[in-house]
C-alpha positions as CSV (number, residue, x, y, z in Angstrom):
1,X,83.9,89.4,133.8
2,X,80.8,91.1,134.3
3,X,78.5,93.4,132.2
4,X,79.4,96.7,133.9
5,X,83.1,95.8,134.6
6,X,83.3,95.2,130.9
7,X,81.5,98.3,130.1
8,X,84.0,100.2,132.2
9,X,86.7,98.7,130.2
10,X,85.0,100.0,126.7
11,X,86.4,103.5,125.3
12,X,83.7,105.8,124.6
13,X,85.0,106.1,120.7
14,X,83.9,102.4,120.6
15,X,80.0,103.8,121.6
16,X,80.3,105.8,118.4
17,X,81.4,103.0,116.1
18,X,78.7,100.9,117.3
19,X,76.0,103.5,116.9
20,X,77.4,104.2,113.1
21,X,77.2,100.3,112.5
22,X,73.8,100.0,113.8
23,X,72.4,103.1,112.2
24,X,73.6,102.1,109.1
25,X,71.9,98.6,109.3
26,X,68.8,100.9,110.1
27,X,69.2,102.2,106.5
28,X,70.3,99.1,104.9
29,X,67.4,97.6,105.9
30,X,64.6,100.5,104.8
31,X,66.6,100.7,101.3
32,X,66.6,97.0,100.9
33,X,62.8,97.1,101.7
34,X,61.9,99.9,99.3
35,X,63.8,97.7,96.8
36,X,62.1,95.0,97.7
37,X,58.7,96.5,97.5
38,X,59.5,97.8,94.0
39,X,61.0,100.8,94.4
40,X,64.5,101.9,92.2
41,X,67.3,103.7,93.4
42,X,68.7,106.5,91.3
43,X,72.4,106.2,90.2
44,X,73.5,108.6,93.0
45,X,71.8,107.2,95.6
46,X,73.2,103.5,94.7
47,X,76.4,105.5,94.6
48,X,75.8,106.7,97.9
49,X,74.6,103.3,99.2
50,X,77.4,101.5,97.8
51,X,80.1,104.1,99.8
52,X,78.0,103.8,103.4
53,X,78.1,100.0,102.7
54,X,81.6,100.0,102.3
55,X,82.7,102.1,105.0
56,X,80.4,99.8,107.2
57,X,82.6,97.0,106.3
58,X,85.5,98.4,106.4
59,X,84.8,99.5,110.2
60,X,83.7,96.0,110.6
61,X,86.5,94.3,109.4
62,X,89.0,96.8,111.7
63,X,87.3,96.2,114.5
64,X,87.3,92.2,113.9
65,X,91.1,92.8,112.9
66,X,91.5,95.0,115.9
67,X,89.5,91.7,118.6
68,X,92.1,89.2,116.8
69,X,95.4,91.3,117.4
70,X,93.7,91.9,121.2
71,X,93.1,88.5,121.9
72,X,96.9,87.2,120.1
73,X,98.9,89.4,122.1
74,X,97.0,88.8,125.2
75,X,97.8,84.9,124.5
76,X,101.0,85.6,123.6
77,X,102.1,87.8,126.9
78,X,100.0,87.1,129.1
79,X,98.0,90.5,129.0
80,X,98.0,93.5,127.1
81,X,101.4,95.8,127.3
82,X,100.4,98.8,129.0
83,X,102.4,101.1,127.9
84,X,103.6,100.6,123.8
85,X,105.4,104.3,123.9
86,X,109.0,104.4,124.7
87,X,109.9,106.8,127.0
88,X,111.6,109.7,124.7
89,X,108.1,109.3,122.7
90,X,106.2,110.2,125.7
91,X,108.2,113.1,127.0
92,X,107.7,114.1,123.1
93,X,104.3,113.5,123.1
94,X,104.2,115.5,126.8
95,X,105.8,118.3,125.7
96,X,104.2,118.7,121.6
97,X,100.6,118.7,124.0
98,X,101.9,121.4,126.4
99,X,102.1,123.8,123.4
């Protein structure tokens, strides 16, 4: 598969995720410098540090979690069902949007 037939396979939310992930590792990076230098963090912003860090990981580890279930299913079937809804939840779905 190529690079632009992949990118055209990528949902834009997944653009976000990765720009949250890398802008955190931005920050991770200048605190762990700071730190390194000889600078101290204040209780609130280790506080602060230690919820971004955790929410990075967490994001992380869904999309890792998400890649395995991807990549079992598609060995498992064959590909990817396309469509997991049955069809009374879609003409639920249809008509709750219509509203």
């Amino acid at each position: 598969m190529t690079i632009l037939r992949w990118l055209k396979t990528i949902d834009p939310a997944d653009f976000t995720r990765v720009r949250l992930l890398s802008a955190g590792a931005v920050q991770a990076t200048m605190i762990a410098f700071g730190v390194f230098k000889g600078g101290r963090l204040r209780l609130s912003q280790l506080a602060g540090f230690t919820l971004a860090l955790t929410s990075e990981l967490s994001m992380l580890g869904a999309g890792i979690a998400w890649g395995v279930y991807s990549l079992r299913v598609r060995r498992a079937q064959g590909a990817a069902p396309a469509d997991p809804f049955s069809p009374e939840q879609r003409r639920c779905a249809q008509r709750a949007a219509a509203c």
